[in-house]
C-alpha positions in Angstrom: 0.0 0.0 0.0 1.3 3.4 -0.9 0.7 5.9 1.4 0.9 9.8 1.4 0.9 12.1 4.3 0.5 16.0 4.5 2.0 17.4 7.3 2.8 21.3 8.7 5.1 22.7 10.7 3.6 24.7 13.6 4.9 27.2 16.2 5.6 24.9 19.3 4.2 27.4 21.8 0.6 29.5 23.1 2.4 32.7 23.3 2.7 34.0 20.1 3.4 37.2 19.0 2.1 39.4 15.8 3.7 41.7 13.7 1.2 44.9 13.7 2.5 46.4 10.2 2.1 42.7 8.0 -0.4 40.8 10.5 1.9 37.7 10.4 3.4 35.7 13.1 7.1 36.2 14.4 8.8 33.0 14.4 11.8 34.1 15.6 13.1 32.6 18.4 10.3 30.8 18.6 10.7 26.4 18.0 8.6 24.8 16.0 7.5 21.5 15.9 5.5 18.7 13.4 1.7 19.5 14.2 0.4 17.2 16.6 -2.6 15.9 14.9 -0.1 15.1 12.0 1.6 12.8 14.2 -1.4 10.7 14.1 -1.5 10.5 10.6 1.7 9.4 10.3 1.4 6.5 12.8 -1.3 5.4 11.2 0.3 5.8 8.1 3.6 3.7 9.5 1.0 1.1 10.9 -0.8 0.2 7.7 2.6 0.0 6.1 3.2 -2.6 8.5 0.6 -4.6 8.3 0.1 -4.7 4.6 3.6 -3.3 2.8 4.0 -0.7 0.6 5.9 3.0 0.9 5.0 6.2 3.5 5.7 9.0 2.0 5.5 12.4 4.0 4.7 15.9 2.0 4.7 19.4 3.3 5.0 22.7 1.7 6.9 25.7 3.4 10.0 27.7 4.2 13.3 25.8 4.6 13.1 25.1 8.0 10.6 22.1 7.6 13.1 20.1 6.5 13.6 19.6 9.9 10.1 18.2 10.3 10.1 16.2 7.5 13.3 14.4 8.9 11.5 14.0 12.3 8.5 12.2 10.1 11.0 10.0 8.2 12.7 9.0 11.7 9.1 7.9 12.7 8.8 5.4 10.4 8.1 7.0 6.7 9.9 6.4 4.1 10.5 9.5 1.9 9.8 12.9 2.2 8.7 15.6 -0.2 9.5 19.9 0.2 7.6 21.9 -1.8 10.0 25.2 -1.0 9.6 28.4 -3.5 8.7 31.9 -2.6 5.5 31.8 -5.0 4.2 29.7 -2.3 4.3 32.5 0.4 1.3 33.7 1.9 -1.2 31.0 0.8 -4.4 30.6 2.8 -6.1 27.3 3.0 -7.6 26.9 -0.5 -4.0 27.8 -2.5 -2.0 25.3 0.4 -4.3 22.9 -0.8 -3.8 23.1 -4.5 0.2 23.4 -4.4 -0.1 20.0 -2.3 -2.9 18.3 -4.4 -0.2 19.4 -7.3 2.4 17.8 -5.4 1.0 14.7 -4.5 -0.1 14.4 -8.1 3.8 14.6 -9.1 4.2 11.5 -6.6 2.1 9.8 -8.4 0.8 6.1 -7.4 -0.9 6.4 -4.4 -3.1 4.1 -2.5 -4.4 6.9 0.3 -3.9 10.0 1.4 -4.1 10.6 5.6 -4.0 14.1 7.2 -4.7 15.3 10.5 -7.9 16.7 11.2 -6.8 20.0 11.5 -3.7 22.5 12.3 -3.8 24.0 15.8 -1.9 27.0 14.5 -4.8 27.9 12.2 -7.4 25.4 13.3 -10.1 25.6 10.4 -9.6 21.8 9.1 -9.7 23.2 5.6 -6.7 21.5 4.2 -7.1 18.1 4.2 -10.8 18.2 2.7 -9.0 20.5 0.3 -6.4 18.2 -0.9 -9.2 15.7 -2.1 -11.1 18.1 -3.8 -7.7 19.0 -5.9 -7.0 15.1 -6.3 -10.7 14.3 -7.2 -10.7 11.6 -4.8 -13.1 10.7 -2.0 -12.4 12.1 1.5 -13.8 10.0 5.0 -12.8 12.9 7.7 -12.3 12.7 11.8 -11.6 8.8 11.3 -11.0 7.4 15.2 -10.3 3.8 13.7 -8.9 2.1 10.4 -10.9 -1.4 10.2 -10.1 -2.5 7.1 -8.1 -1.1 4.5 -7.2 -3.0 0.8 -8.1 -4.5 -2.3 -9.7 -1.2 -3.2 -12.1 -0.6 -0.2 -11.3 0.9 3.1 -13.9 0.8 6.1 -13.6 3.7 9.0 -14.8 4.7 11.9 -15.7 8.2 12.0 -16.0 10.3 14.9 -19.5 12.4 15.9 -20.6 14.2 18.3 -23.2 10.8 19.5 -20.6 8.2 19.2 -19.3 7.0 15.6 -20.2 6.3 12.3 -18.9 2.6 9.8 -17.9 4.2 6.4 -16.8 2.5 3.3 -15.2 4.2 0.7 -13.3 3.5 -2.5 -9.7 3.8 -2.9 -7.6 5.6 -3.6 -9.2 7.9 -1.0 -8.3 10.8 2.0 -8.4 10.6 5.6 -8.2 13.4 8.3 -7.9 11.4 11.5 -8.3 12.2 15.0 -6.6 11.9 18.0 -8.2 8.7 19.5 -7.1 6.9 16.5 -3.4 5.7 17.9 -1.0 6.4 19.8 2.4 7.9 18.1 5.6 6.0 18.8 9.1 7.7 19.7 11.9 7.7 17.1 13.8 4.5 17.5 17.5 5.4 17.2 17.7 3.7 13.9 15.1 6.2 12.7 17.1 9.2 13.6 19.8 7.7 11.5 17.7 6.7 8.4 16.4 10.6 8.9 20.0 12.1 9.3 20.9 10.6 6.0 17.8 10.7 3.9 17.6 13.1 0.9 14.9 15.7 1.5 13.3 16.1 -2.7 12.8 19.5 -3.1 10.2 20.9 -5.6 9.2 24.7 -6.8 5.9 25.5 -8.1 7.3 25.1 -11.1 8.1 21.4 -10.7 4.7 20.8 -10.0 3.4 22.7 -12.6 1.0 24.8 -10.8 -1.0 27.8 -12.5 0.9 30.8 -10.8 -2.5 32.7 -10.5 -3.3 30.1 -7.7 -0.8 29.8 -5.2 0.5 32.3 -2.7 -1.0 35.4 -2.4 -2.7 35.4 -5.8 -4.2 32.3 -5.4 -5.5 33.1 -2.0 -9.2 34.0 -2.1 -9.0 35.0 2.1 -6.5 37.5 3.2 -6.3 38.7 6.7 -6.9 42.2 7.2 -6.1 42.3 10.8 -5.3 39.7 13.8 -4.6 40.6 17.4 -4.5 38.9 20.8 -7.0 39.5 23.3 -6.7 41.8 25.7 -6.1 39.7 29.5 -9.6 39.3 30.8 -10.2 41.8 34.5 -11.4 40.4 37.7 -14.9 39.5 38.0 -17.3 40.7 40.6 -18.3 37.9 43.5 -22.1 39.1 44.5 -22.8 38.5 48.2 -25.9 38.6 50.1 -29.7 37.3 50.1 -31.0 35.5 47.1 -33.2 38.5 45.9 -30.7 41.1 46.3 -27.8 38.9 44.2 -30.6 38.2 41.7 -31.8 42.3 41.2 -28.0 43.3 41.1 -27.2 40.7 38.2 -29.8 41.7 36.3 -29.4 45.0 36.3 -25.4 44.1 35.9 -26.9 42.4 32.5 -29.3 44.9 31.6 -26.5 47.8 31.8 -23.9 45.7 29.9 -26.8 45.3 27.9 -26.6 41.6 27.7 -30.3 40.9 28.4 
């Protein structure tokens, strides 16, 4: 079975800090780290290889310093990673990201399934993955908590919902975003850090993968932010103290002032 996994590199921290003048995050001096709910996917990924054969390959797109991500995902058990590194690619929301990788993983090629994590927790929309199977033209099953079968051209999931879970069958080749409950992620072996130390990172532009340049980047981004901020620190509350009625007439006047009610 060959397998293909998206994964991004993510600020490894809650206390970020913005840029006022271009609304972007400083990363400087600030570690990153593979997103967690892509370390599902590749443990999943690593697992099926396992059981049934067949090739992981990992796929990200950004600045040079994912290479360092990508290694971490080959020490984990894939097998080959794939960069897509150009400066065309800057600035791209979800919907361009998700074309320049669709256009990557069609340059792969063969491929029996695609598996993302469900979402990113630096951007948190869970746009991507969906995204990806839209540019591949290929099914998508999405917050999968268990593989139950996978092969001969089916694959059977469970999906998570808000009441329990759902049994899905799909064709393959097809996409999964998967969820946390699905597994839990092993630790580099030492012989994975070595594989990863020595393995040659493929590097493509957005020429290599012939994408349209009207639709990656900036250009191809149809949301821009305008703005972003952090919140301002929230102030003390007030404890009310005293009979029943008198608590209850001074919240709702509190309410009626703030006009919340």
């Amino acid at each position: 079975m060959k397998i293909v996994v998206g994964i991004k590199q993510v600020p490894d921290t809650t206390d970020v800090r913005i840029n006022p003048e271009t609304n972007t995050l400083i990363r400087e001096g600030v570690e990153s780290i593979i997103n967690p709910f892509d370390l599902y996917a590749i443990e999943e990924a690593v697992r099926l290889k396992e059981a049934h054969g067949g090739e992981v390959t990992v796929i990200s797109m950004g600045p040079p310093q994912v290479e360092s991500a990508l290694r971490e995902a080959i020490s984990l058990g894939a097998d080959r990673a794939v960069h897509l590194c150009d400066r065309a690619f800057a600035g791209a929301d979800t919907w361009a990201t998700s074309y320049a990788l669709a256009r990557g993983i069609r340059k792969i090629g063969d491929y029996d399934l695609v598996i993302c994590g469900k979402q990113a927790i630096d951007g948190d929309t869970a746009q991507v993955g969906p995204g990806i199977a839209v540019g591949l033209d290929i099914p998508q099953l999405t917050y999968v908590k268990k593989i139950e079968e996978a092969g001969e051209g089916k694959i059977r999931v469970q999906r998570m919902t808000e009441e329990g879970y759902q049994v899905l069958e799909g064709d393959l080749p097809c996409l999964l975003t998967v969820v946390k409950e699905i597994n839990e992620p092993r630790l580099p072996s030492l012989k994975g850090k070595m594989k990863a130390k020595k393995a040659e990172i493929v590097v493509w532009t957005a020429e290599d993968i012939e994408a349209e340049p009207e639709l990656i980047g900036l250009d191809g981004s149809p949301t821009q932010v305008v703005k972003i901020f952090s919140p301002p620190p929230r102030e003390g509350g007030e404890i009310l103290q005293g009979d029943p009625e008198e608590i209850t007439d001074r919240l709702v006047s509190a309410l009626e002032k703030n006009k919340i009610i």
